[in-house]
Each structure stands twice: as C-alpha cells, then as structure tokens.
C-alpha positions as CSV (number, residue, x, y, z in Angstrom):
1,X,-11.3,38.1,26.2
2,X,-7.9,38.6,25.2
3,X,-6.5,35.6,24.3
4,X,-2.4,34.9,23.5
5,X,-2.0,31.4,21.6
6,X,1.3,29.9,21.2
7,X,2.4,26.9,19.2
8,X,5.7,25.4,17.8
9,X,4.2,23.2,15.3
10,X,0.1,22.8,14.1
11,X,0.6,26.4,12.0
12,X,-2.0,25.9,9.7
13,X,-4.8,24.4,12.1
14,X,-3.6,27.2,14.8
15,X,-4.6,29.8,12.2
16,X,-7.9,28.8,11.6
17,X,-8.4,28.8,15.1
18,X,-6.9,32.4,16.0
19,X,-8.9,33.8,12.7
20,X,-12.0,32.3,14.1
21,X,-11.5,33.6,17.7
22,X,-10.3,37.2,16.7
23,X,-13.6,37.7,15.5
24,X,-15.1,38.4,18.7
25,X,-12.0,38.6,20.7
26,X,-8.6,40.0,21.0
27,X,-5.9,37.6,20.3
28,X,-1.9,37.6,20.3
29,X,-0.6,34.8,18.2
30,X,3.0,33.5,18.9
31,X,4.0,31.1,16.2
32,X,7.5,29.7,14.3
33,X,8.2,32.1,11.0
34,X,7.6,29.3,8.7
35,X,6.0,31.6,5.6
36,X,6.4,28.1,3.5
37,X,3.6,27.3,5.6
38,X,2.0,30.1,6.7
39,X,1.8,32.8,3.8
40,X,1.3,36.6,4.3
41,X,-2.7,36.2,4.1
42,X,-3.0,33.2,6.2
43,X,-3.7,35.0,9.5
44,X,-6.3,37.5,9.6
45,X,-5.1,41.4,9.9
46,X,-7.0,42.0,13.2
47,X,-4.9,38.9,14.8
48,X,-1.7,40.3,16.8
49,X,1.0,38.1,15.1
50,X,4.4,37.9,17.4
51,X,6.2,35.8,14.6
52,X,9.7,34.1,15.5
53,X,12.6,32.9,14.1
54,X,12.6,28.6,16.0
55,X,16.5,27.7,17.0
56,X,17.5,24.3,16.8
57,X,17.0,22.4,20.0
58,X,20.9,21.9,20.6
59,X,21.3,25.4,20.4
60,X,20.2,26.4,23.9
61,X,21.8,29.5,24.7
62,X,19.1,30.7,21.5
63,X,16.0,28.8,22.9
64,X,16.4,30.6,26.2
65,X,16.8,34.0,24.8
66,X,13.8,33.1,22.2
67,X,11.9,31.8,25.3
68,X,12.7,35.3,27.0
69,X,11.8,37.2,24.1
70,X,8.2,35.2,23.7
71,X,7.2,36.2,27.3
72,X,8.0,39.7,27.5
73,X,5.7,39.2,24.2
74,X,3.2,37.8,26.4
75,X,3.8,39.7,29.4
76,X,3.2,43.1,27.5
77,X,0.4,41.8,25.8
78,X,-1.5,40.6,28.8
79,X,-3.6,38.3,28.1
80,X,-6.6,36.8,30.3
81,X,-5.7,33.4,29.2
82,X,-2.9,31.0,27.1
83,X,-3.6,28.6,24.9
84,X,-0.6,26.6,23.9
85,X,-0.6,23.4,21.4
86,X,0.9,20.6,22.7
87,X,4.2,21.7,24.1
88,X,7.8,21.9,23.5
89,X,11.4,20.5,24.3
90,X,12.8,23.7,25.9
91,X,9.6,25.7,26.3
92,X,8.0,23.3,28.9
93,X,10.5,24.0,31.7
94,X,8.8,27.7,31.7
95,X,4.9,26.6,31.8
96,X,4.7,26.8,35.2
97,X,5.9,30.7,35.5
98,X,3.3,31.2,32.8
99,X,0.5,29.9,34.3
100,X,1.6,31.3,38.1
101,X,0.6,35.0,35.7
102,X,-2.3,33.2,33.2
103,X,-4.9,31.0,33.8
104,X,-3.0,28.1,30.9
105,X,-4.9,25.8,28.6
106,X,-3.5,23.1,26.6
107,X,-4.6,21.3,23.5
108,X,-2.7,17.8,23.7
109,X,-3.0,16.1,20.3
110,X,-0.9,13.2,21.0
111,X,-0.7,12.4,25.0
112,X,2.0,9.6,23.4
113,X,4.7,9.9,20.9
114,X,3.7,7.9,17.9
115,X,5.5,5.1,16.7
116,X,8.0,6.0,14.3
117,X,7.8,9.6,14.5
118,X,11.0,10.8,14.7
119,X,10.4,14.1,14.9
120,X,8.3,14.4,18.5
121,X,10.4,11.7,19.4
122,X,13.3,14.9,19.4
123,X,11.6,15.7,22.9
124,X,11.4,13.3,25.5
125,X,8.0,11.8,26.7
126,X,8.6,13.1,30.8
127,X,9.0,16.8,29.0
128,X,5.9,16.8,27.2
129,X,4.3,14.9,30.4
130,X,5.7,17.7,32.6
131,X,4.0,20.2,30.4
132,X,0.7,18.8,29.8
133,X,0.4,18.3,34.2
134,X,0.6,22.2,34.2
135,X,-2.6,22.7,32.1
136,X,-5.5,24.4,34.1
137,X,-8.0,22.9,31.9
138,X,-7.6,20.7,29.1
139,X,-8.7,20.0,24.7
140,X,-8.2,16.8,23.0
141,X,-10.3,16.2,19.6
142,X,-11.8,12.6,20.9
143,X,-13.0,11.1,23.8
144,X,-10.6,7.7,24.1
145,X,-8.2,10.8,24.3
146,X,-9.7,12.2,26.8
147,X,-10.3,9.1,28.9
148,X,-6.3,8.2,28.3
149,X,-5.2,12.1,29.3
150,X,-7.5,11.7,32.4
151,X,-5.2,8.4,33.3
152,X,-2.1,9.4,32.5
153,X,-2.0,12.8,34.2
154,X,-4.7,12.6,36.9
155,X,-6.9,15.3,35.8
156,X,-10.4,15.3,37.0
157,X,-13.0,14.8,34.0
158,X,-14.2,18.1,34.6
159,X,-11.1,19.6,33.0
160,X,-10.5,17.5,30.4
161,X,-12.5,18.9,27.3
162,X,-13.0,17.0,23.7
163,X,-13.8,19.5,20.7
164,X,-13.8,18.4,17.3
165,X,-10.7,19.0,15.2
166,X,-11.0,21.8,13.1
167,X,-12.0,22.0,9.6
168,X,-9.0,23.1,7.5
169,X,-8.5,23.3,3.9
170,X,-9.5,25.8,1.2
171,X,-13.0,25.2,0.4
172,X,-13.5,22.7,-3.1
173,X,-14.6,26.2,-5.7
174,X,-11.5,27.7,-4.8
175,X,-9.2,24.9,-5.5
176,X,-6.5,24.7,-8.3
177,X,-7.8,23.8,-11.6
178,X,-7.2,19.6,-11.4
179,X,-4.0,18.0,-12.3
180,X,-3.9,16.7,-15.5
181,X,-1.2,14.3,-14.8
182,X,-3.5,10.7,-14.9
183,X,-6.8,10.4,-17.0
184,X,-9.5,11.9,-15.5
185,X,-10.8,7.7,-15.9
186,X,-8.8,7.0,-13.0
187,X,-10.1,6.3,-9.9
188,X,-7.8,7.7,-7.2
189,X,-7.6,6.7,-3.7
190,X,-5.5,9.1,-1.7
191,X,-2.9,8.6,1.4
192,X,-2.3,12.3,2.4
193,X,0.4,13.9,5.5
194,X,2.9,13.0,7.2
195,X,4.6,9.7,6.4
196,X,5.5,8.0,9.6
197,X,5.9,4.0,10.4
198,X,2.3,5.0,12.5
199,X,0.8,5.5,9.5
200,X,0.2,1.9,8.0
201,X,1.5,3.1,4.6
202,X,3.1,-0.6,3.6
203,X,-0.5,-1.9,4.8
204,X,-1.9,0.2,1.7
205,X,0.9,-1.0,-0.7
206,X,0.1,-4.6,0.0
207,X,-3.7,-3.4,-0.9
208,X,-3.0,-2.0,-3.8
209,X,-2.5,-5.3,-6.0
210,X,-5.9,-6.7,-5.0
211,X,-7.8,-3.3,-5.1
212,X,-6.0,-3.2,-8.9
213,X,-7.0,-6.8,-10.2
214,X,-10.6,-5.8,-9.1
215,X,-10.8,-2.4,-10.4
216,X,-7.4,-2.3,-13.2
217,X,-8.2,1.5,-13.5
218,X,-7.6,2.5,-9.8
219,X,-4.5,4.5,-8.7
220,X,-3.3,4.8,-5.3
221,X,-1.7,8.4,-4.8
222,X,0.4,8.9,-1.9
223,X,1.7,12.9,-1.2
224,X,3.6,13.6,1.5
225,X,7.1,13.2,3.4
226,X,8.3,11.9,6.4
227,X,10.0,8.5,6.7
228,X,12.7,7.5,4.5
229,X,10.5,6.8,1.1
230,X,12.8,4.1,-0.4
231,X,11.8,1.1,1.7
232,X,8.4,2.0,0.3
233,X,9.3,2.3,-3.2
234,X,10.5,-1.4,-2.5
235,X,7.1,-2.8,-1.5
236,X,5.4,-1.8,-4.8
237,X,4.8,-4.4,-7.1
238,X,3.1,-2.7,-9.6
239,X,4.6,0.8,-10.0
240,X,2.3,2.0,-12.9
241,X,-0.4,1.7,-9.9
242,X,0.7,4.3,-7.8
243,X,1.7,8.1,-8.2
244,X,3.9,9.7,-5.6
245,X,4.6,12.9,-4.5
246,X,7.1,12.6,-2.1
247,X,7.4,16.5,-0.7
248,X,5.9,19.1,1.0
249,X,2.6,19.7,-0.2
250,X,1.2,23.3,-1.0
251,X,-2.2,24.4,-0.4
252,X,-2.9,24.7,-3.9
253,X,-1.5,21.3,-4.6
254,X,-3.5,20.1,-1.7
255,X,-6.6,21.3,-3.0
256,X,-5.7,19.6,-6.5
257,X,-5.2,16.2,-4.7
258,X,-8.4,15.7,-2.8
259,X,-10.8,17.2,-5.8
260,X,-9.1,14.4,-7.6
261,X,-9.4,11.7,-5.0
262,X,-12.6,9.5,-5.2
263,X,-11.6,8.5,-1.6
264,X,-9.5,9.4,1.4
265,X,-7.7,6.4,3.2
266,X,-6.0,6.4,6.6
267,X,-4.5,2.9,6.9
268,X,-2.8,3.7,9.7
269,X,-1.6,1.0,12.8
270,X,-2.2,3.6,15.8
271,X,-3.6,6.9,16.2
272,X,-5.0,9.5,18.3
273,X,-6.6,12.0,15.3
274,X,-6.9,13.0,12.8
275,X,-6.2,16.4,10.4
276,X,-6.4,14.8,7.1
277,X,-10.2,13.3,7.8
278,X,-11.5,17.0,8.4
279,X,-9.8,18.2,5.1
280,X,-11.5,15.0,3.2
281,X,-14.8,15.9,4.5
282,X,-14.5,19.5,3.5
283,X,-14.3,17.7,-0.2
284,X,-17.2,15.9,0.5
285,X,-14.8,12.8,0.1
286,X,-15.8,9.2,1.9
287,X,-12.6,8.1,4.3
288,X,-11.3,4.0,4.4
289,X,-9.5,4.2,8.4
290,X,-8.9,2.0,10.5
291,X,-10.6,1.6,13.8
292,X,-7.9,2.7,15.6
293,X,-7.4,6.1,18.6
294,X,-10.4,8.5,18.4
295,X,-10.7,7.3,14.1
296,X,-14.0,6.2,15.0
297,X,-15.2,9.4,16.6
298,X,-14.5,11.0,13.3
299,X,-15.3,8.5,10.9
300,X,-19.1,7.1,11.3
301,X,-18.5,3.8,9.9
302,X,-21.1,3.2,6.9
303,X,-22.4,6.7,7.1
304,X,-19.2,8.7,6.4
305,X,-16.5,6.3,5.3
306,X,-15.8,2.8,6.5
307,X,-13.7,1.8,9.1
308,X,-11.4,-2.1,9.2
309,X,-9.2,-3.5,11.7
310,X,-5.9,-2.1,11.7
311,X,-2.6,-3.9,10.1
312,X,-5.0,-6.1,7.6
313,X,-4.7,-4.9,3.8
314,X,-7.2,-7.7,2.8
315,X,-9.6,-6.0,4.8
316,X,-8.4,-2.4,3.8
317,X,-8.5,-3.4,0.3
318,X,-11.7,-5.1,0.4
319,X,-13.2,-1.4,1.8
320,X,-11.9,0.6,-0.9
321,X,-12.9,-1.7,-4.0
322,X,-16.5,-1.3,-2.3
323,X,-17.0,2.1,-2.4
324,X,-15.0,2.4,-5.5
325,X,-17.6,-0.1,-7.6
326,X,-20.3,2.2,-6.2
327,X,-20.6,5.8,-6.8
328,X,-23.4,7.1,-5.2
329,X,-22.6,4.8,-2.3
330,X,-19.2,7.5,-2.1
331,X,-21.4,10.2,-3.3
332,X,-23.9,9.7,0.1
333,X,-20.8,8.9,2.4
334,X,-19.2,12.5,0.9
335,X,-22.0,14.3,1.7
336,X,-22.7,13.2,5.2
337,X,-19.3,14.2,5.7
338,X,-19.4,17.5,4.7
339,X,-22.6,17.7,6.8
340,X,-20.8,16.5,10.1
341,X,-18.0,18.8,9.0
342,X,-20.6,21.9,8.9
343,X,-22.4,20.8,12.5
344,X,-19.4,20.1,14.3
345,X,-16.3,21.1,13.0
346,X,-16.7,24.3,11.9
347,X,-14.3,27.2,13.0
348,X,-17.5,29.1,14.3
349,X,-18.5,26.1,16.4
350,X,-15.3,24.8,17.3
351,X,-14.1,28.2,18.1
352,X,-17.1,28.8,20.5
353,X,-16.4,25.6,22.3
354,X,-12.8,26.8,22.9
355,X,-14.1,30.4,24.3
356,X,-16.2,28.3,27.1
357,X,-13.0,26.1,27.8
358,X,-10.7,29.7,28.2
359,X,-13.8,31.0,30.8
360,X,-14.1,28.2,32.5
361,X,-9.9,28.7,33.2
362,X,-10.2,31.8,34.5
363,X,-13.3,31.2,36.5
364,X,-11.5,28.2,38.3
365,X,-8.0,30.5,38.6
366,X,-10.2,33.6,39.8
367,X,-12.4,31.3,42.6
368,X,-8.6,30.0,43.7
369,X,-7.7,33.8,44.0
370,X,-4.5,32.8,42.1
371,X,-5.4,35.5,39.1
C-alpha cells in the first residue's frame, strides 16, 4: 500500500507508527518541522518525509498556501489511503476534497476537548467535529472511546476501530546514565506530560504529605509543562518533597526519569488515554490512575498498576504508599506491564492492526465505486 500520513501534533507517536508501516509499505509522511521534537534519526530513511514549516492559526493567508502546498504533496505522491491524526483548525475545511480523491482514516484521540487544555481548545469543538464526520473508517485506543465516537458522530460500529496506543520511548538499556540529582535511597513516584487542569496534578500534591509521613524517603517528581506552574508551587506544603522540572522534556531526559521512577502515577480528573502509561510499561514501571476514560483499558487494576476513584488524594495516596512498602509487589505489576506492552502494543502489532483498518477503507470506497 502506499500510505500518506499527516499530523499537526502526536510527532513522536506518528513516527513510530510510519517507521513501523514503511517496513512493508510505502509511506509519505506530512508532519510540522519541529526538529526539537523530532531529530534527524527519528524517522526511518525509507519513510518519504514532506516536512513543513506550521503558521500560526491567525495567519490565514499562510495556512491556505501551506494547506495548498501539503496536497499537491499528497496529490503527487498518490497514495491509496490517508491517515490523518486528529485534525486541525484550518485543515479540516479541506477533508472532504481529500477523501472525494483518498479513501480517509482518522485516529481521534480526544473526541472532546479536555478540561483545561488550552491549546486544543485554540480550535473550536464543531471544527474538529466536522472533521472527524468525514472519516471513512475510524481508530481510537479504547473502547469507551469508541462507544462515545459511535454517539457523537453516528458511525456504524463496524467503522469505528480500537487499537492499542503505541509503545513509545527508548527502550530502558539505552537510556541516559541516571540523574544523580536525589539519592539513589529515594523512592520516586513520577507525574510525566503535559500539565493541564485534566490532569489531577493538585490531587497528587495534596497526596504527597500523607504518602511522605508514611514513607519520609518518598519524592514526588513532576516533569513537564503546560498550565501556569505557580498555582501549583502554592499547593506544596513540603517543598523538600517534591522535584520539578517544569520544561520540555528530552528523550534522554525522559529515559532518565522513568529508570528512576519506582512508579508512574496519572491522577488525572478526566481522560480519554493515555501516552505516558505505554512509556511506563516499556520501563517495566507499575502505574497509580485513576479510573477514569479508557485508563482502565490500559491499566489492569492489581495486575499492572492500581487504579482509584478520580478527584480523591486519600485514595491516590493510599495506592502509592502500597506499592511503594512492597517491592516485588511493583516488581510483578512492572513486569506484567512490559508483557502487555509486548502482546499488544507493539509497533509490529499495532502497526498490522492499522494496515487492516487502511484495506478495509479502500475495500468500502472501491465497493461504492467512489475510488
């Protein structure tokens, strides 16, 4: 197949994927220069990469000549089918001349904007809707997504597939010699991504001073940017408990942080997925989530990690002291991660999953006689 896969955003989990695919098929990928994120060997050689310089969204004289400029990319490329990630503000308005040329798949990660992100919330929620309603078929990475996407948009069940997020992450020998920066005595619990009001970050502060009288050696580290930190900063009681890093994370730093972590928490007060889970279990690190979106899916409550109701740092808190007072109780829960990982979230397997949802698009557009 010859596959052209375009994103705005997800850069480092649409790599894996196009690496994956261009293995056994030919693959154009249209993607935001962003070499912060995506580095020179990131994307495989054999991978067509159309890379492109993003205007700002008020700039719309740009975006339309960008948007022209992406599909004569296409266009000359011609692919059998497009795979695009979740849309964008200006890009939307043209999905339906694409897929009156492609047979068009979608991956919609958040069928909502989440609460407090500011940055989706840049594009209204009847864009994105317009966008997703022009998908032939359909990927989500859970099945309360898939169950919400087949309500909100009409879309028959047949057309509407769930795949396993990704794994991502450098695997744990390659990783940057560990930070020095605390003893290695400490036990960390790590809060890793994007920091949005969604996220349940105070809920993990407010943890912190009972997880700490139980076990005085535990550190919460928190790495990552987003909201405005300072209201955060104010919620700490007991600053020596916590170390920040409040910017963009490297890979290399990344792989530093979870080798450190004794656990992976996700405290957060909604959800859909989940990128960070995937990384922890590529660790072989136990996850504290809530039971909240498609967290449950991902995280097999007292096999993997353990999952508590959202909003409640008692019970949060409560979680983490138990599996950090019990090592080979986080040891197990690692491991059966990293086994899930392997079985169903591998780039092979999630890759081959993603090759049956593109034939399946063109067999429905080629029995319509529309291709």
């Amino acid at each position: 197949m010859r596959i052209a896969w375009l994103t705005y955003s997800f850069l480092e989990y649409s790599a894996f994927h196009v690496n994956e695919l261009s293995l056994q098929h030919d693959v154009l990928f249209v993607v935001p220069s962003e070499p912060t994120v995506l580095t020179d060997d990131a994307v495989a050689d054999r991978v067509e990469w159309f890379a492109f310089h993003k205007p700002r969204f008020r700039q719309p004289i740009k975006q339309i000549a960008k948007i022209r400029e992406i599909l004569h990319r296409i266009d000359e490329f011609q692919p059998d089918v497009v795979h695009v990630q979740q849309g964008h503000l200006w890009f939307n308005f043209v999905l339906g001349r694409l897929r009156r040329r492609y047979p068009l798949v979608i991956t919609i990660h958040d069928p909502r904007h989440h609460l407090g992100d500011k940055a989706s919330k840049k594009t209204p929620q009847w864009v994105m809707d317009l966008g997703f309603r022009q998908a032939d078929q359909v990927i989500v990475h859970g099945q309360q997504l898939k169950d919400q996407v087949v309500s909100l948009f009409g879309f028959s069940q047949s057309s509407v597939h769930v795949i396993p997020h990704i794994s991502m992450g450098g695997e744990p020998e390659l990783a940057a010699e560990l930070n020095t920066e605390q003893p290695v005595e400490d036990l960390i619990v790590l809060f890793f991504g994007r920091i949005w009001d969604y996220k349940g970050l105070e809920y993990l502060i407010q943890a912190q001073p009972i997880i700490r009288e139980s076990i005085p050696n535990a550190k919460v580290l928190i790495a990552g940017t987003g909201d405005d930190f300072a209201r955060y900063e104010a919620m700490m009681q007991d600053h020596d408990g916590f170390i920040v890093h409040n910017h963009w994370i490297s890979n290399e730093q990344r792989d530093a942080l979870f080798r450190r972590a004794a656990l992976v928490v996700l405290p957060y007060r909604e959800a859909t997925q989940s990128g960070v889970v995937p990384v922890a279990y590529g660790y072989s690190k136990p996850v504290v989530a809530s039971d909240v979106g498609a967290l449950s899916e991902c995280v097999a409550h007292e096999e993997t990690g353990l999952l508590v109701p959202s909003c409640d740092s008692n019970a949060l808190a409560q979680a983490i002291i138990r599996l950090l007072k019990d090592e080979p109780l986080r040891r197990r829960y690692g491991q059966a991660g990293y086994q899930r990982l392997q079985q169903l979230s591998s780039p092979a397997c999630v890759a081959a999953e993603t090759a049956n949802v593109y034939q399946q698009a063109i067999a429905q557009r080629a029995k319509a006689g529309e291709v």
